[in-house]
PALOBA-904764 format. One record per residue (C-alpha): residue number from 1; x, y, z. Coordinates in Angstrom, 2 decimals. Layout:
// PALOBA-904764
(NUM,(X,Y,Z));
...
This chain:
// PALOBA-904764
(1,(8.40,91.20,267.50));
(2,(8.02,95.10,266.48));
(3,(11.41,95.24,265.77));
(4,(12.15,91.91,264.05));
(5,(9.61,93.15,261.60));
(6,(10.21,96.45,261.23));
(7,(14.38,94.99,260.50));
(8,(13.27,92.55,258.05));
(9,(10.91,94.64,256.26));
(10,(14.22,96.81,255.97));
(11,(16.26,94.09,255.12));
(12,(13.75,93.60,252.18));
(13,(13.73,96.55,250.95));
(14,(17.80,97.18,250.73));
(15,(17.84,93.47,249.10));
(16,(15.60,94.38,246.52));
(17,(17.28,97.64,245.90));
(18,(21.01,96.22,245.15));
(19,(19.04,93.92,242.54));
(20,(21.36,94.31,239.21));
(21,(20.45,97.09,236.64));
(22,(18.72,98.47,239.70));
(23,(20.42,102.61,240.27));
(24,(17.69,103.57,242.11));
(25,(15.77,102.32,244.56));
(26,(12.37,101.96,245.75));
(27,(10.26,100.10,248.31));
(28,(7.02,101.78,247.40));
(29,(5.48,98.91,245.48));
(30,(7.73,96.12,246.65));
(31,(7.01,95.95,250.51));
(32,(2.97,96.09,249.97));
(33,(2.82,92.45,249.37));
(34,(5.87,90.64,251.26));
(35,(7.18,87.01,249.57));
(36,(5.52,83.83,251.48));
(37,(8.74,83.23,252.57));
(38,(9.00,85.83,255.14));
(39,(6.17,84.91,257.48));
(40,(7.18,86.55,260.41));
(41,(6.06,89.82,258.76));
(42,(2.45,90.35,259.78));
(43,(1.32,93.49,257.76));
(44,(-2.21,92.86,259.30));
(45,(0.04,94.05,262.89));
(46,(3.00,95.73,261.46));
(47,(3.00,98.82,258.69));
(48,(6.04,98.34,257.08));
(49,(8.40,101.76,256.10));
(50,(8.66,102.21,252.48));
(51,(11.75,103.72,252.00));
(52,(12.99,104.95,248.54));
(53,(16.30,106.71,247.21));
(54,(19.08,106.64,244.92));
(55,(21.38,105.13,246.91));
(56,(20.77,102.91,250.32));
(57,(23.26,101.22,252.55));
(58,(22.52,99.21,255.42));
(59,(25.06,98.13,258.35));
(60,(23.95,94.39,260.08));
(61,(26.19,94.95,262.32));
(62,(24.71,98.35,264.22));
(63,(20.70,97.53,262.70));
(64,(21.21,101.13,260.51));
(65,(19.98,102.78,257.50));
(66,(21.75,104.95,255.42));
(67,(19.99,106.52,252.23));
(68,(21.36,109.62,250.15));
(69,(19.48,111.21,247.30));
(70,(15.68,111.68,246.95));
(71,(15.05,110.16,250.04));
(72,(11.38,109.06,250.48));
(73,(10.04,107.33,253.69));
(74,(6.23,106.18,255.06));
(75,(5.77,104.74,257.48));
(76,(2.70,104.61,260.12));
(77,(1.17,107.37,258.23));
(78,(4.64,109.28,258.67));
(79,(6.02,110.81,255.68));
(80,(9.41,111.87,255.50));
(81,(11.92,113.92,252.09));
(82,(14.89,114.73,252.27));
(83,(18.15,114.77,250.72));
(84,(19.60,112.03,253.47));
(85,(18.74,110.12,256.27));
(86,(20.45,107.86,258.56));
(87,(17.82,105.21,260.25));
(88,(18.60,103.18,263.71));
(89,(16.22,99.94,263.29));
(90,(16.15,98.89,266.89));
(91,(15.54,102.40,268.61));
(92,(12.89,103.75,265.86));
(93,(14.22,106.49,265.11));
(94,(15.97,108.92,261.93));
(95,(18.23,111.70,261.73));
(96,(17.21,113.53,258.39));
(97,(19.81,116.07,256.26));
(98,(18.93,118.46,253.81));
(99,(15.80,120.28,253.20));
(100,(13.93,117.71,254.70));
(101,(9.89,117.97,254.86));
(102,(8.05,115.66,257.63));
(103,(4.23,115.45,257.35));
(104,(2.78,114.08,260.30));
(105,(-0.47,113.55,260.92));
(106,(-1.35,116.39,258.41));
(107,(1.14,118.60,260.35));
(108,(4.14,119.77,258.02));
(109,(7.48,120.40,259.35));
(110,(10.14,122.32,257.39));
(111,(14.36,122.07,258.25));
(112,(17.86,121.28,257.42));
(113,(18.34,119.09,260.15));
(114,(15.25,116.88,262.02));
(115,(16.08,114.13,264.19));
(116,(13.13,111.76,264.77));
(117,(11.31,109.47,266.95));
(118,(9.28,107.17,264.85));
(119,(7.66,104.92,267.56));
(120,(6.54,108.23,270.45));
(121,(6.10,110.23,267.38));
(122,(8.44,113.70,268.48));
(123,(11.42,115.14,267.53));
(124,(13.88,118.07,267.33));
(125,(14.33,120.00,263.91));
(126,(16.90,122.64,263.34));
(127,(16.27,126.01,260.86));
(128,(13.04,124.88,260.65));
(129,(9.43,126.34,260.11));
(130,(5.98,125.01,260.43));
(131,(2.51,126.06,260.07));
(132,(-0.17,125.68,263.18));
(133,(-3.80,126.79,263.01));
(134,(-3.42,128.69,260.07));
(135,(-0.25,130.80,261.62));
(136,(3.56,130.57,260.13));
(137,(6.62,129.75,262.68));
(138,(9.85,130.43,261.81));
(139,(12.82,129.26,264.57));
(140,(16.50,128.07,265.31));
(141,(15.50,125.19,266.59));
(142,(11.90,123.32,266.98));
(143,(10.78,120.39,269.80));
(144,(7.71,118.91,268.36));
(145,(5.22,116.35,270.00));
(146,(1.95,115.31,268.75));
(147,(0.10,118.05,271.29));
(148,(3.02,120.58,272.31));
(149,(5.55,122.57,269.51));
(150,(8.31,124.36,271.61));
(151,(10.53,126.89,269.45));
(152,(13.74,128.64,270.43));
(153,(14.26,132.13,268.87));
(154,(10.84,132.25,266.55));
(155,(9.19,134.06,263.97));
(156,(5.27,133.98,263.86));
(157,(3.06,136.02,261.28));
(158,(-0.57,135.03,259.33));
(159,(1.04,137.34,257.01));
(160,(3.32,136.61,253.91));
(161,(6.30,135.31,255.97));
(162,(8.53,136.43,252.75));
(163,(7.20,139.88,253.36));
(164,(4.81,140.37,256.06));
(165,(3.08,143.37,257.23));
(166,(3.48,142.74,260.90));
(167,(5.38,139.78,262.97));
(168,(6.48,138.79,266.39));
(169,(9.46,137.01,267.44));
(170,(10.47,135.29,270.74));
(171,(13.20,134.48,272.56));
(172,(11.35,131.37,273.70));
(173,(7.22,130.11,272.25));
(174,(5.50,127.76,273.63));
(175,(2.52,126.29,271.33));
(176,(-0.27,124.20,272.53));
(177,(-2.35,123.25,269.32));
(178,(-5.99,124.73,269.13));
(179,(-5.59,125.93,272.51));
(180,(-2.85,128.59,273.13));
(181,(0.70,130.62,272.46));
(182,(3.05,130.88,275.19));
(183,(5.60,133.84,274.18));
(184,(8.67,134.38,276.39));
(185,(10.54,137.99,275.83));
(186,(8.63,138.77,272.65));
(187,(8.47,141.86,270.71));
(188,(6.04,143.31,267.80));
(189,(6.97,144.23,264.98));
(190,(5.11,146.28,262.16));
(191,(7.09,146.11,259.09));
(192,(10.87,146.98,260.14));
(193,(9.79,148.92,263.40));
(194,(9.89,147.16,266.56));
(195,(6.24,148.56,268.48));
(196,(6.77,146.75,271.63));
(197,(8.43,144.20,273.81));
(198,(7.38,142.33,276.42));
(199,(8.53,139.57,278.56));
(200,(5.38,137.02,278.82));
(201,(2.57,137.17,276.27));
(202,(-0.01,134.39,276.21));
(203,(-2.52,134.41,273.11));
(204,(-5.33,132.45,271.95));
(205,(-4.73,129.41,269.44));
(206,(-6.90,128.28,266.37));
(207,(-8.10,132.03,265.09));
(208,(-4.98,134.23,263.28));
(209,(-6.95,137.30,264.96));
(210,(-6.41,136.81,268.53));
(211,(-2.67,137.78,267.44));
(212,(-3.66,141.57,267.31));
(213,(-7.18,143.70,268.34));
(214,(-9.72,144.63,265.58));
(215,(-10.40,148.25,265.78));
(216,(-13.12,149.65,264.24));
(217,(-16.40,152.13,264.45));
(218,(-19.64,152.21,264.34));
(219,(-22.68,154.80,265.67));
(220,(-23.19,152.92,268.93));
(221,(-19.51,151.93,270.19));
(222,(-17.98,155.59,268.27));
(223,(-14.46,154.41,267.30));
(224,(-13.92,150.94,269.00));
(225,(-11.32,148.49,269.78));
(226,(-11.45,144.47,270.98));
(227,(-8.83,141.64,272.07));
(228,(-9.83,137.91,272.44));
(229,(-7.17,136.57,275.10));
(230,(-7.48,132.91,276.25));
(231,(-5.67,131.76,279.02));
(232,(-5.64,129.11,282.07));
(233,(-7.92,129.70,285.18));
(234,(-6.53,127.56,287.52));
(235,(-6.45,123.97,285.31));
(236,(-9.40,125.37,283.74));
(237,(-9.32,127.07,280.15));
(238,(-10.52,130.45,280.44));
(239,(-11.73,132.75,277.48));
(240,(-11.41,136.88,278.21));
(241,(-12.87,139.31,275.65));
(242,(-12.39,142.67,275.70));
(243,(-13.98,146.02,274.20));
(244,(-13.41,149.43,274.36));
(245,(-15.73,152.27,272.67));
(246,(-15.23,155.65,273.10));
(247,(-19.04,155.89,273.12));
(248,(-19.96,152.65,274.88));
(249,(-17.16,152.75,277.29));
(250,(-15.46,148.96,278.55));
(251,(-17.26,145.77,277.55));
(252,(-15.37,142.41,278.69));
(253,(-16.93,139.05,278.64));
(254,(-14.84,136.00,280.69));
(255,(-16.06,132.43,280.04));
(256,(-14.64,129.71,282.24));
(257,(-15.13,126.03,281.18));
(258,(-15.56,122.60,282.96));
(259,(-15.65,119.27,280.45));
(260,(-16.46,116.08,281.27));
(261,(-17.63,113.41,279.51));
(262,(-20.88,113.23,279.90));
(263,(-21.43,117.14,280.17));
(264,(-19.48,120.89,280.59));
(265,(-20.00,124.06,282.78));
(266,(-19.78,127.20,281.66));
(267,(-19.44,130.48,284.17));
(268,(-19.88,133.53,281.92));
(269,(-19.28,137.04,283.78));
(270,(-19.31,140.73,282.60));
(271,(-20.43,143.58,281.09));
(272,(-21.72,141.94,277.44));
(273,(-23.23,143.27,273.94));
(274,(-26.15,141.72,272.44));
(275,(-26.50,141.89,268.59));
(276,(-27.68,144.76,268.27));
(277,(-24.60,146.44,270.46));
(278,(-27.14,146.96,273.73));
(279,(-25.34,146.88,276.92));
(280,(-26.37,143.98,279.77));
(281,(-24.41,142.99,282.46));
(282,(-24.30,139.14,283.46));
(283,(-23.22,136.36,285.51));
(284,(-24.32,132.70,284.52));
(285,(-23.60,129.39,284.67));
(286,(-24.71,127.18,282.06));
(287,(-24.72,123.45,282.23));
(288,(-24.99,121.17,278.95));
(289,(-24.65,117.59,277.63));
(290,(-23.38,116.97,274.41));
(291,(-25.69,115.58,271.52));
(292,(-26.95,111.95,272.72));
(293,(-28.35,109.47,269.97));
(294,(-32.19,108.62,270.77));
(295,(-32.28,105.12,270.54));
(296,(-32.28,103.83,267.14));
(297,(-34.02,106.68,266.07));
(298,(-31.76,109.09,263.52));
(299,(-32.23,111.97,266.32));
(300,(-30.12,113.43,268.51));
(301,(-31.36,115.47,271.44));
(302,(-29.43,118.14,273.76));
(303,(-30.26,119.45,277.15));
(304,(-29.12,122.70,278.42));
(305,(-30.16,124.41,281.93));
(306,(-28.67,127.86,282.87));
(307,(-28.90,130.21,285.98));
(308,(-28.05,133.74,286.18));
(309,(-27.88,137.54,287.40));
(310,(-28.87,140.67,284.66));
(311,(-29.15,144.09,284.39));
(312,(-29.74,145.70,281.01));
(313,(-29.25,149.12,280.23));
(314,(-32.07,149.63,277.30));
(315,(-34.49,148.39,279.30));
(316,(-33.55,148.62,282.89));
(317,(-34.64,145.39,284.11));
(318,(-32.77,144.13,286.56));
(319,(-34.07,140.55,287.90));
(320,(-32.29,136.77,287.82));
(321,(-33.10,133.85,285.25));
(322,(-33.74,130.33,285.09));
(323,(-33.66,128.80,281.87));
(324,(-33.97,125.00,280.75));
(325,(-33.56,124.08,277.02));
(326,(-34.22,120.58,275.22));
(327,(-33.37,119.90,271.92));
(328,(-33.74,117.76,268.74));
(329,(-32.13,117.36,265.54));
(330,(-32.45,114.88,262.85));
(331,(-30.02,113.68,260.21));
(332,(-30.11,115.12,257.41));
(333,(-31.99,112.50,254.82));
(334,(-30.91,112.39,251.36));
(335,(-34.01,112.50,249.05));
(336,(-31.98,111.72,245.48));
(337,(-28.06,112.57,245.09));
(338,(-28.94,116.02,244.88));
(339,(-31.68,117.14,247.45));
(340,(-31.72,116.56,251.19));
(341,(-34.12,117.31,254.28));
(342,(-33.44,117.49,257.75));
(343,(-35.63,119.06,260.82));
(344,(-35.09,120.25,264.15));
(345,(-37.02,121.68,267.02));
(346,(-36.54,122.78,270.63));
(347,(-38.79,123.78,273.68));
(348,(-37.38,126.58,276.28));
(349,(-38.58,127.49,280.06));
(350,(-37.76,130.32,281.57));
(351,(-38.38,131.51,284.34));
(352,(-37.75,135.23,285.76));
(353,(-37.01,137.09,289.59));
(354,(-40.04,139.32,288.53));
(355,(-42.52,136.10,288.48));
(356,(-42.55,136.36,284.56));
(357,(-42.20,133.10,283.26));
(358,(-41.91,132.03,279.65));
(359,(-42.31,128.90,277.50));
(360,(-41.27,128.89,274.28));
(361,(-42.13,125.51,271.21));
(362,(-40.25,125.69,267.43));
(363,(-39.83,123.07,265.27));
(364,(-38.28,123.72,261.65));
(365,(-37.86,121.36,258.71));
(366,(-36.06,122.25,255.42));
(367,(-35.37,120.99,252.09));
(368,(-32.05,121.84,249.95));
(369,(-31.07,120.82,246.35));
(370,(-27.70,121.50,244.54));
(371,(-29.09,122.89,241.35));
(372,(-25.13,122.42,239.71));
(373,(-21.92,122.74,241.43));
(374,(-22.51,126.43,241.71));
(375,(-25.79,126.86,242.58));
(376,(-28.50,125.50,245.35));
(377,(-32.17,126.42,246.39));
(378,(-33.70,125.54,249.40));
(379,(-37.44,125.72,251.00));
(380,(-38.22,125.42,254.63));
(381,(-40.97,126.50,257.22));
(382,(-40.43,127.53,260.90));
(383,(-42.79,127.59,263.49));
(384,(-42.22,128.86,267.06));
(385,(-45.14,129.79,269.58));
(386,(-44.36,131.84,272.98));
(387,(-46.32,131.89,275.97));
(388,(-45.44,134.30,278.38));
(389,(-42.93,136.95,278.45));
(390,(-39.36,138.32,279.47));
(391,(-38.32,141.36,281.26));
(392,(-35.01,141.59,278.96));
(393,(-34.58,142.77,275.25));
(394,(-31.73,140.93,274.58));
(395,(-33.51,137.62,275.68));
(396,(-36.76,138.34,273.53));
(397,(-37.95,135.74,271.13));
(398,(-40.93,136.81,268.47));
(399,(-43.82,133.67,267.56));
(400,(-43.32,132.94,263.88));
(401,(-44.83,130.60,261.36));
(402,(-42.93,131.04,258.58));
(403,(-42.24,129.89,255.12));
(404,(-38.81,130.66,253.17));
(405,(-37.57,130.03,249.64));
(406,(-34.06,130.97,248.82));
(407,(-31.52,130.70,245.86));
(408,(-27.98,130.52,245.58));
(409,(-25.47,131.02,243.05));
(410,(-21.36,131.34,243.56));
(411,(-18.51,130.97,241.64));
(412,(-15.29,131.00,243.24));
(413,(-14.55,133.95,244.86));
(414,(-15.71,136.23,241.55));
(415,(-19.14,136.70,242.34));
(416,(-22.40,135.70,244.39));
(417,(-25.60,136.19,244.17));
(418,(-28.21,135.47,246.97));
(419,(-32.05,135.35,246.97));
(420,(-34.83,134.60,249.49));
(421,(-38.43,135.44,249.81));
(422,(-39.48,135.31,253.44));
(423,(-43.78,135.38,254.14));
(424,(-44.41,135.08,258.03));
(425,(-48.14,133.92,258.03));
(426,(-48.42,135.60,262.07));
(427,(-47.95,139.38,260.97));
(428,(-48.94,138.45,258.10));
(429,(-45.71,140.40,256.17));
(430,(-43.82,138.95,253.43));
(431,(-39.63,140.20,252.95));
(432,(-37.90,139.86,250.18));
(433,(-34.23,139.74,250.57));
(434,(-31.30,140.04,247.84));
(435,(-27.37,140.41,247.91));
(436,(-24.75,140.04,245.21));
(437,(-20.94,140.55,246.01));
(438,(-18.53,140.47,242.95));
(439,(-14.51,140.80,242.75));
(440,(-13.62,144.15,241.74));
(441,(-10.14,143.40,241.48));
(442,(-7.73,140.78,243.28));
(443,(-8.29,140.90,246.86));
(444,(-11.01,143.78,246.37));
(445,(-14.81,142.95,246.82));
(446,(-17.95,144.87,246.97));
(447,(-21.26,143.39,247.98));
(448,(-24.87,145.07,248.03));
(449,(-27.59,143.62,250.16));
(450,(-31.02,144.88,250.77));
(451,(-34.01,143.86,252.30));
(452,(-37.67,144.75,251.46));
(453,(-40.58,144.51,253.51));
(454,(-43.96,144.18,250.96));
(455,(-46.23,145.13,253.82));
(456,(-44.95,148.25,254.64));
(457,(-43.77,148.98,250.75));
(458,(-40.30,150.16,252.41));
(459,(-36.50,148.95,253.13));
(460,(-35.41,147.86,255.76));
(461,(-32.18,147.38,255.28));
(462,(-29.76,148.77,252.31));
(463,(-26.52,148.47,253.29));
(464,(-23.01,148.61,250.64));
(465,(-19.94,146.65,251.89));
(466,(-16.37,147.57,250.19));
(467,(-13.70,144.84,251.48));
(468,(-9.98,145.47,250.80));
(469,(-7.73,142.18,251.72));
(470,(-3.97,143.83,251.64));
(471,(-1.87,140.84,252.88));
(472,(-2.92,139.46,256.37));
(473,(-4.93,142.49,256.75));
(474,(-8.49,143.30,256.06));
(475,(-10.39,146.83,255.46));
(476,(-14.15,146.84,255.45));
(477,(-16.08,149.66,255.06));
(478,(-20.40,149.24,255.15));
(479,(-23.04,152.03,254.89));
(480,(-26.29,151.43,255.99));
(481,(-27.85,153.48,253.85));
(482,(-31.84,153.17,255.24));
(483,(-30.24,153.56,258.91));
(484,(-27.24,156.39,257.59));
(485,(-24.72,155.06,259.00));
(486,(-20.81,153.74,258.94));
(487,(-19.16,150.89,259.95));
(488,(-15.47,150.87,259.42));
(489,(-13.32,147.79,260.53));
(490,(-9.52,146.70,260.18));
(491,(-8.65,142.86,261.57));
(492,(-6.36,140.55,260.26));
(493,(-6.69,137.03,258.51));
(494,(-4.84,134.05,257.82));
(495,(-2.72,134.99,253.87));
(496,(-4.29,132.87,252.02));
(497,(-0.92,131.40,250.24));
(498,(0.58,130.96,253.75));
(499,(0.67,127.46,253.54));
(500,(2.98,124.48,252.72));
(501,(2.67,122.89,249.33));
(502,(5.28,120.25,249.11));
(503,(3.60,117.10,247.16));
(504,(4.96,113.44,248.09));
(505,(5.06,111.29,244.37));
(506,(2.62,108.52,244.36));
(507,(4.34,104.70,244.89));
């Protein structure tokens, strides 16, 4: 039945397209509705292809397609240019000629030659290129499936691919969408000069910066350097991050995961950074269940539960940890078409080798309103009490009951200006915070951001942020002015124009 009515659908559209005074033609408009008198063609079952072109041919005889010319084709959410493609009815599939562009699912794929399976949905493309999670592929030859890309002899770069910075080729690259990049005898490249080559390299998917390290410095780490490497422990995916300081010495964080259904595992081991760059060592294992409806109610509610081993250097506690975490969140409520609430809360128990134990209750409710398509204010209040205490800095949490007002204004990406008035009832203190950032010049940005305690009638923070994008790479460079100090760091990004723009006409 699929194929009957995928061949008469076809057989439509070529009859309509040798009408007379008809030179080109076009199924776009023509196959949405088909004539009563075809009634074996269910479109409630069946999607029929639209197929459009100057010129179209079809052979009874074999069940085949042939269009030339400004060759369009949908079908099943499939769309399909090129200059000509040859179509076999009965197996599903095309062979495509001629700068052809397939979109797929939102996934674009560029070549001269791509030969199709329309029913499993993979294929084989020759001279082709493509674009996955933000990162430009270049090969002889491409294998794609819906989950799996496999390239002979590629090019990859988040760089300009008509003039990139850096780039890697491969004898062999194996891509596994979101997840991870197989490369088989691959070399790096920084402009014309080959760096280094190496016969298996396996890199993370989904963020252009696990192709190279940041480096970097700041007063704590000195001159730094870190790599994000994901690979497979076992048949579990396995996340390895790794820093070097030439103050701070080797930090490395591995996180192994376990997903099910109903919940995930998480084993995190190492020697770990909290935000303010303070050494701890750890090994826990977290278990958590994904957000679960309550009822009827419009709140969803998380449980998490963790055990674990630390030792932090700032402090030099050294003691295990049991901690248990539930959580709510409601969704967010529209007030009018331009303002919104929504609240949260959460209550924590921990529970410490020392015999310190600590419970922990905030709840949190704010209000936001688009002022124009630019700008936004918002108003909330926080309130978190703590009973107890922990042995660990990086684990502390301070009672608040807060109030906060901010404002928003951006335009594009030529300026932004952020304001917010913070008064903490506890202390009592009130902060006032501020930062604007403005384009200096394409691809050059400087921000100021300060924040001012009226208690103490000082700031706390003053801190100037330069940002140079050249390419795929960025340069940062912040001073801290109330702190005096520097913070230097080079990464790379995604280019910004590295990215397909072919548009299909509407029918």
């Amino acid at each position: 039945m699929r194929v009957l009515s995928f061949f008469l659908v076809l057989i439509l559209a070529v009859s309509w397209s040798l009408l007379p005074g008809k030179t080109r033609a076009s199924a776009g408009t023509k196959l949405a509705q088909p004539p009563p008198s075809s009634p074996q063609v269910d479109t409630t079952q069946e999607q029929p292809l639209l197929l459009e072109a100057d010129r179209i041919e079809f052979n009874a005889a074999r069940d085949k397609v042939f269009a030339q010319g400004n060759v369009r084709i949908s079908y099943k959410g499939i769309r399909l240019a090129a200059r000509e493609v040859e179509i076999d009815l009965r197996k599903e599939e095309l062979v495509a000629r001629g700068e052809v562009v397939l979109i797929d699912e939102g996934r674009e794929l560029r070549g001269q030659v791509v030969v199709y399976d329309l029913r499993n949905r993979r294929g084989r493309a020759m001279e082709a290129e493509t674009i996955l999670d933000r990162i430009f592929y270049r090969a002889r030859s491409f294998d794609v499936a819906r989950d799996l890309l496999l390239g002979e002899e590629v090019m990859a770069t988040t760089c300009n691919p008509q003039r990139p910075i850096y780039h890697i080729t491969a004898r062999r690259v194996e891509v596994i969408p979101g997840r991870r990049i197989i490369a088989r005898d691959a070399s790096f490249w920084v402009g014309g000069v080959r760096i280094i080559t190496l016969p298996f390299v396996q890199l993370s998917a989904g963020d252009p910066r696990s192709l190279g390290p940041r480096l970097g410095y700041n007063p704590t780490d000195g001159w730094w350097i870190d790599y994000t490497y994901t690979y497979d422990a076992g048949t579990l995916p396995a996340l390895l991050y790794l820093k070097y300081g030439t103050k701070s010495g080797l930090h490395f964080r591995n996180t192994t995961t376990f997903t099910q259904p109903g919940y995930s595992a998480s084993l995190v081991v190492g020697r770990d950074q909290d935000k303010d760059l303070n050494t701890f060592e750890r090994v826990d294992l977290t278990l958590a269940t994904p957000a679960v409806r309550l009822g009827t109610y419009p709140i969803s509610v998380t449980l998490q539960t963790s055990v674990g081993y630390f030792r932090e250097s700032i402090t030099g506690a050294s003691t295990s940890r049991v901690d248990g975490v539930l959580s709510f969140a409601t969704d967010q409520f529209q007030l009018d078409p331009m303002t919104s609430w929504s609240a949260s809360a959460y209550v924590r128990r921990s529970w410490y080798g020392t015999g310190a134990n600590r419970l922990i209750s905030s709840g949190s409710i704010g209000l936001t309103r688009s002022l124009d398509q630019w700008s936004s204010a918002g108003l909330s209040y926080t309130r978190t009490v703590v009973e107890g205490n922990t042995p660990f800095s990086f684990d502390s949490v301070s009672a608040t009951s807060a109030v906060s007002v901010g404002y928003s204004r951006r335009i594009g990406g030529q300026y932004h200006v952020n304001l917010g008035v913070n008064h903490d009832f506890l202390v009592p203190e009130t902060k006032v915070s501020a930062e604007a950032g403005v384009q200096v010049v394409k691809d050059l940005y400087f921000t100021v951001s300060a924040v001012y305690n009226v208690r103490t009638a000082s700031y706390e923070d003053i801190d100037y942020v330069l940002a140079k994008r050249c390419d795929c790479v960025e340069f940062s460079i912040k001073y801290r002015q109330v702190r005096q100090e520097w913070w230097v760091e080079i990464g790379l990004v995604a280019f910004p124009e590295t990215r397909f723009t072919y548009q299909f006409p509407r029918p």
